[in-house]
DRENTOR-76652 format. One record per atom (N, C-alpha, C, O): x, y, z. Coordinates in nm, 3 decimals. Layout:
N
R     east    north       up
R        X        Y        Z
...
! end
This chain:
108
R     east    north       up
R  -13.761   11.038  -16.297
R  -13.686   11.138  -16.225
R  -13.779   11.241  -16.159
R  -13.776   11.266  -16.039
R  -13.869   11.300  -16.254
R  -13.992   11.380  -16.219
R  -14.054   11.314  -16.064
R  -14.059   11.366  -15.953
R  -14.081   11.222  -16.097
R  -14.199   11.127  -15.965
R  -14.036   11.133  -15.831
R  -14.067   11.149  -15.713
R  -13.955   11.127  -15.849
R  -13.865   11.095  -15.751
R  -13.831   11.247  -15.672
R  -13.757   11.270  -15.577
R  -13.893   11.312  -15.731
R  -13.851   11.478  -15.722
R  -13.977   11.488  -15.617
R  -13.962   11.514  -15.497
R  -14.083   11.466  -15.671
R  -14.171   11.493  -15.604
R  -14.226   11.426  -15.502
R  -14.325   11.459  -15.437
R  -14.121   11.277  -15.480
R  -14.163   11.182  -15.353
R  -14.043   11.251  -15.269
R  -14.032   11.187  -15.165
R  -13.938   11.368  -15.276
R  -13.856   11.364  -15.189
R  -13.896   11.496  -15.145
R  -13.830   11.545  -15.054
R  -14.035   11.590  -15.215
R  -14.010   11.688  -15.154
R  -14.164   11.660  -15.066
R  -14.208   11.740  -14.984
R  -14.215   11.562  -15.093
R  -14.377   11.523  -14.983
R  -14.296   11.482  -14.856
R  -14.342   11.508  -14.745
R  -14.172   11.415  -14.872
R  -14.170   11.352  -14.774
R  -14.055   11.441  -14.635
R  -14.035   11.420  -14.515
R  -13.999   11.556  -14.754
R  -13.947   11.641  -14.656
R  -14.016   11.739  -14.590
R  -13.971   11.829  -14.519
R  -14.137   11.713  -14.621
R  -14.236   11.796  -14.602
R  -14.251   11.962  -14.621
R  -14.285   12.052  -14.544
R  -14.214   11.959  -14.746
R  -14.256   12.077  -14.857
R  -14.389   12.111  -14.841
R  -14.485   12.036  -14.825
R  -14.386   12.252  -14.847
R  -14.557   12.279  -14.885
R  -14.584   12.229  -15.009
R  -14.508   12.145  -15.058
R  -14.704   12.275  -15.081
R  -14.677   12.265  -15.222
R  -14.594   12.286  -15.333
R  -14.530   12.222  -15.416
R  -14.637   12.471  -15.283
R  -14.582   12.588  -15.330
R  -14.439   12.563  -15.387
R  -14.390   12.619  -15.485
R  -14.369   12.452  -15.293
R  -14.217   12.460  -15.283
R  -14.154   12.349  -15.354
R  -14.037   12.348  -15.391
R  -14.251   12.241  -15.374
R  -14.215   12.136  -15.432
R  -14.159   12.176  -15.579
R  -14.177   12.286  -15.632
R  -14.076   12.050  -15.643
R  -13.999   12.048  -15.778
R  -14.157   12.100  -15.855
R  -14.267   12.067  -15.809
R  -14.138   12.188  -15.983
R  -14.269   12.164  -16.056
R  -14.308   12.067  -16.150
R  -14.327   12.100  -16.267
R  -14.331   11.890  -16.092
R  -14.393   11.787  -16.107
R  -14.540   11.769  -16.139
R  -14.636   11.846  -16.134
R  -14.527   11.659  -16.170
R  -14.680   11.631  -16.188
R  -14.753   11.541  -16.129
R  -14.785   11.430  -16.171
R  -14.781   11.599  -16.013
R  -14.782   11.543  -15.872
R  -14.961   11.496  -15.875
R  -15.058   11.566  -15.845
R  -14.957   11.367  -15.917
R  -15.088   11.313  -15.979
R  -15.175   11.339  -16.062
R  -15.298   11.343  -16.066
R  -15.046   11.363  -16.167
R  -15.170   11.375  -16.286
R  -15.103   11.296  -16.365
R  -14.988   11.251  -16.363
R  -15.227   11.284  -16.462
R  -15.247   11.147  -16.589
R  -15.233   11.254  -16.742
R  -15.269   11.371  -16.756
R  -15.169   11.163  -16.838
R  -15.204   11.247  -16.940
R  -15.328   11.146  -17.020
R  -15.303   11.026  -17.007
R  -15.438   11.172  -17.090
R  -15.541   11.109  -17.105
R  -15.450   11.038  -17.297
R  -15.399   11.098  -17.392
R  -15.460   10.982  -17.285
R  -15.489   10.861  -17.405
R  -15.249   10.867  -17.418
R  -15.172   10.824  -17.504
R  -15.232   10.918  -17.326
R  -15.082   10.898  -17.359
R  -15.032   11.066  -17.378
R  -14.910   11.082  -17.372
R  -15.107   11.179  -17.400
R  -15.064   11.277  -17.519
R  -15.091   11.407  -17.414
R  -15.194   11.413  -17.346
R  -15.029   11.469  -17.411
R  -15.035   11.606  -17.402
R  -15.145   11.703  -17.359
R  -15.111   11.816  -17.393
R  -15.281   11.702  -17.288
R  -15.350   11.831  -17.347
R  -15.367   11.954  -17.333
R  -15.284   12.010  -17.262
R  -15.439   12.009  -17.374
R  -15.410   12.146  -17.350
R  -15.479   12.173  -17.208
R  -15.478   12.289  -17.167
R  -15.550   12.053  -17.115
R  -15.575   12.140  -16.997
R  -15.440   12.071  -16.885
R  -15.446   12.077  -16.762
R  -15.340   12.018  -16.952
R  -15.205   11.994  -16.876
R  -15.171   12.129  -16.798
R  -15.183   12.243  -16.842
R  -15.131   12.095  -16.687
R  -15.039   12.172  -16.611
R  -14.898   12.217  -16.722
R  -14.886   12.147  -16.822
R  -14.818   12.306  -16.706
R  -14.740   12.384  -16.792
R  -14.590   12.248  -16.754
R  -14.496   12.222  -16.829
R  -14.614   12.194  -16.628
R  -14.484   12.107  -16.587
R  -14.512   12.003  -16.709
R  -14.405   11.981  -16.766
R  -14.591   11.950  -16.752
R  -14.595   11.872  -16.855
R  -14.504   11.882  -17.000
R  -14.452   11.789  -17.063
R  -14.505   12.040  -17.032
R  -14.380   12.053  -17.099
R  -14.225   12.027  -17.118
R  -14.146   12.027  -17.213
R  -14.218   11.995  -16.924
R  -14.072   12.035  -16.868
R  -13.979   12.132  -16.913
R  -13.868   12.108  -16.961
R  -14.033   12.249  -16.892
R  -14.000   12.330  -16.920
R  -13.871   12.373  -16.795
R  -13.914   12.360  -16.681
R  -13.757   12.409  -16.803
R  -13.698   12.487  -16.661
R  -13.770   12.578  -16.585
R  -13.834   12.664  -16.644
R  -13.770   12.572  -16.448
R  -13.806   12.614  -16.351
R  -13.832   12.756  -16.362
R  -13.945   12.804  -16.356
R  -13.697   12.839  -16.382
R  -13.709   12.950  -16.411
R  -13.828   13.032  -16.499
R  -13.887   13.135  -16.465
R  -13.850   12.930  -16.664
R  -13.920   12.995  -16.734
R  -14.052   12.990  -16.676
R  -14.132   13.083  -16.687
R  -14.080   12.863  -16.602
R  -14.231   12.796  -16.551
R  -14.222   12.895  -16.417
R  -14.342   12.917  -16.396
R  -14.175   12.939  -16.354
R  -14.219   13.067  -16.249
R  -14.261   13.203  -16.311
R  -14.340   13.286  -16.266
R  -14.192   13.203  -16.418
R  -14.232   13.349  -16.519
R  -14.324   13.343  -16.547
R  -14.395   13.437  -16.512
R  -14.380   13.244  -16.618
R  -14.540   13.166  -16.703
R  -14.621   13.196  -16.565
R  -14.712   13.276  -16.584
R  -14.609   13.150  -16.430
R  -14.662   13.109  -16.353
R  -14.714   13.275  -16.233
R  -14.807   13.283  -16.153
R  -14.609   13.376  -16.271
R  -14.597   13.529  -16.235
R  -14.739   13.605  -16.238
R  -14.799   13.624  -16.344
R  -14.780   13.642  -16.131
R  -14.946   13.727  -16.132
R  -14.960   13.822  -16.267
R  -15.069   13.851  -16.317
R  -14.806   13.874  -16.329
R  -14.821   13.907  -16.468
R  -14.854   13.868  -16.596
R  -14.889   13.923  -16.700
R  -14.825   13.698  -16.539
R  -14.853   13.629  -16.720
R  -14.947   13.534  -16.646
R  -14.965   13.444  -16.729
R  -15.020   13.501  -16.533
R  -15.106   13.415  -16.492
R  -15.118   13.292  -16.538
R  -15.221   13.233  -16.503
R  -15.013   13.210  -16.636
R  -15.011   13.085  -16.685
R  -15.022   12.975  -16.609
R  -14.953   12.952  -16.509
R  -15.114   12.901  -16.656
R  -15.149   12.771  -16.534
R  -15.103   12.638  -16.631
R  -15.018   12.551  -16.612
R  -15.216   12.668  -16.766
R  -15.202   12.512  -16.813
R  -15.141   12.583  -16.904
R  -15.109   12.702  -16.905
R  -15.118   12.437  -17.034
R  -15.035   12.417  -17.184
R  -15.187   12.536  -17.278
R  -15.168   12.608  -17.377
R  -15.314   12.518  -17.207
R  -15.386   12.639  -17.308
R  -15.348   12.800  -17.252
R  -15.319   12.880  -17.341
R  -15.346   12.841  -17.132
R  -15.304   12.922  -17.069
R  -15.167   13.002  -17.176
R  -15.171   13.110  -17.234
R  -15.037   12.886  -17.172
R  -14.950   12.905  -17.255
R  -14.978   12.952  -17.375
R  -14.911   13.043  -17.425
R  -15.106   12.880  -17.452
R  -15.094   12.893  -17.599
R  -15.167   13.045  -17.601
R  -15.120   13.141  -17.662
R  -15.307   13.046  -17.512
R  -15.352   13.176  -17.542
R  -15.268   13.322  -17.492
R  -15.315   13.435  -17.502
R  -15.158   13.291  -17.445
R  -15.033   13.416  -17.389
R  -14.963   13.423  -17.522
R  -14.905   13.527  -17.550
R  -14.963   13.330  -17.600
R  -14.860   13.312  -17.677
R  -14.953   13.411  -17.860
R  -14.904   13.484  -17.947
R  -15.048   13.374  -17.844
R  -15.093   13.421  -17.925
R  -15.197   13.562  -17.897
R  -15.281   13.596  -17.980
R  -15.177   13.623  -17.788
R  -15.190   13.746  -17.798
R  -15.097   13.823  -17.783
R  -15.103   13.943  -17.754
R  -14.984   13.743  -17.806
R  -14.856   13.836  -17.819
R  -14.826   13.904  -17.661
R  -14.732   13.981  -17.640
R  -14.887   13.876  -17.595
R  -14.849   13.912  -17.416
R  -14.729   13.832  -17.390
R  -14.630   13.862  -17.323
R  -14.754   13.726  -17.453
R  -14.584   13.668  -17.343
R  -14.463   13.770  -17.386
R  -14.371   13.789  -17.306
R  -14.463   13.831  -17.505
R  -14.338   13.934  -17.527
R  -14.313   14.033  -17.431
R  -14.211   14.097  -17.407
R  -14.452   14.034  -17.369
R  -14.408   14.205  -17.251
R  -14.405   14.123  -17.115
R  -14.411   14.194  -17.015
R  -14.394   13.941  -17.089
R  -14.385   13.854  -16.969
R  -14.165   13.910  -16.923
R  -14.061   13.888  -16.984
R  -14.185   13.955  -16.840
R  -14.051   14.019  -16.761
R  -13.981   13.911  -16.800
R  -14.071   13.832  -16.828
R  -13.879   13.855  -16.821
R  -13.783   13.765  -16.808
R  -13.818   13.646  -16.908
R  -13.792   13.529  -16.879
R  -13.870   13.677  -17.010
R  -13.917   13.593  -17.141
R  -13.869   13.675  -17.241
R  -13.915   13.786  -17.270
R  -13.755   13.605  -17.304
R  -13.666   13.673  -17.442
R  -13.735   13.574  -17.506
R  -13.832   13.502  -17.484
R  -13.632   13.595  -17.617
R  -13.618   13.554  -17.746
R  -13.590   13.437  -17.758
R  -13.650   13.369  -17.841
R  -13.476   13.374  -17.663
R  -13.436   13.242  -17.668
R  -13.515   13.199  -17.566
R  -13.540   13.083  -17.601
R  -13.569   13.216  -17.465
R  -13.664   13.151  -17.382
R  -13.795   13.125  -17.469
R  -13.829   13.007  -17.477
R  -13.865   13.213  -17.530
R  -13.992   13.221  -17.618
R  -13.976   13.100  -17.733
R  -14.078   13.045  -17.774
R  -13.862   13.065  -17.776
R  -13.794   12.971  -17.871
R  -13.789   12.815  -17.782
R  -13.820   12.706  -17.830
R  -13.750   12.838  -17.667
R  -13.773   12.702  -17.623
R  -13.866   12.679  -17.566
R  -13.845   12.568  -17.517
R  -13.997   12.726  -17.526
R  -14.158   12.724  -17.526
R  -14.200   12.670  -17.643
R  -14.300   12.597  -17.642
R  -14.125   12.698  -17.771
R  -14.226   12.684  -17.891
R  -14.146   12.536  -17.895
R  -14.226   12.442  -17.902
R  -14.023   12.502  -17.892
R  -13.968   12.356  -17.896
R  -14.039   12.275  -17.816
R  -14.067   12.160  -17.851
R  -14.075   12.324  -17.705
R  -14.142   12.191  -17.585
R  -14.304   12.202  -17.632
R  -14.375   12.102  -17.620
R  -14.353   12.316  -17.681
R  -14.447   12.248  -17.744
R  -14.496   12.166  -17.890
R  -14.586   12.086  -17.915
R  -14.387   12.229  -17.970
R  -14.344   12.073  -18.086
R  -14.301   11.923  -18.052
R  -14.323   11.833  -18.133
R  -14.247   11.901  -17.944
R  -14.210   11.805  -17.843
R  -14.325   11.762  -17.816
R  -14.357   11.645  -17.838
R  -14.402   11.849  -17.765
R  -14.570   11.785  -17.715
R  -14.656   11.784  -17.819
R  -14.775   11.802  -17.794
R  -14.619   11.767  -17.931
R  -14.701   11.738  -18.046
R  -14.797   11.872  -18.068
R  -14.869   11.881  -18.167
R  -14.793   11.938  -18.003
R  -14.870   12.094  -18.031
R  -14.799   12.170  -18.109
R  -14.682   12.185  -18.076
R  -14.846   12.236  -18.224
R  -14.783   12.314  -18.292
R  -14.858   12.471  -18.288
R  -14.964   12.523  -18.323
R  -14.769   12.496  -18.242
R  -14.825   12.708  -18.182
R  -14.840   12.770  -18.263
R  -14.908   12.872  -18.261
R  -14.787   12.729  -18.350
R  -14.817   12.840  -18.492
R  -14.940   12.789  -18.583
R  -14.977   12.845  -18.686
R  -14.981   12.705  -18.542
R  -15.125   12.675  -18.625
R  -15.243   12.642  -18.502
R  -15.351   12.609  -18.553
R  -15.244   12.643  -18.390
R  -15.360   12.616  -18.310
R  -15.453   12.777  -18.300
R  -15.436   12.896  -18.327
R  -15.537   12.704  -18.255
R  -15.697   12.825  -18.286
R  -15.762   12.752  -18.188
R  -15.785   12.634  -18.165
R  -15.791   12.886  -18.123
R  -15.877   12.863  -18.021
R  -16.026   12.813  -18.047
R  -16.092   12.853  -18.144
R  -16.072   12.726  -17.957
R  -16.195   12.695  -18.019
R  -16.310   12.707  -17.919
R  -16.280   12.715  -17.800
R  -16.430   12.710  -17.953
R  -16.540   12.759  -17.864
R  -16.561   12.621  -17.766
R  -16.663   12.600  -17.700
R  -16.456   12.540  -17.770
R  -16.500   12.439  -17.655
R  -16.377   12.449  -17.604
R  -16.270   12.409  -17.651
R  -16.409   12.533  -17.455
R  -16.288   12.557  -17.388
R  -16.306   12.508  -17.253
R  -16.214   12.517  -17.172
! end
């Protein structure tokens, strides 16, 4: 569905900017998730992934996410509650990442 999203908005000739947020040639390496994924890899709704994506919370990738998440900044991200912050932490249990135990590590 993703790939069909993003062959209808190349071909209507979307900028980027405007396209569905797909994953418009990318691979995930061994099948899985990583943390230098684009945030669309979650499939997260649009809405929350423009918030993440806001010159306020500067979120790019799934590490981007985790390190917002654990300096406690995504709480002051405009339009990120309680139940939005809750389904961030589901799509990343979904992606086999668990937020409440990752640690940043000196190979970044």
């Amino acid at each position: 569905m993703v790939r069909l999203l993003e062959e209808a908005g190349r071909v209507a000739g979307l900028p980027d900017d405007e396209r569905p947020a797909g994953l418009d040639g990318h691979r995930h390496p061994r099948g899985v998730v990583s943390l230098d994924c684009p945030l669309a890899c979650l499939y997260l709704p649009v809405r929350t992934v423009n918030r993440l994506r806001s010159p306020e919370a500067d979120c790019r990738t799934v590490r981007d996410l985790l390190r917002l998440m654990h300096s406690d900044r995504l709480r002051d991200v405009r339009g990120i509650g309680v139940r939005t912050r809750e389904e961030i932490r589901r799509a990343l249990l979904r992606a086999r990442i668990d937020p409440d135990h990752w640690q940043e590590t000196d190979r970044t």
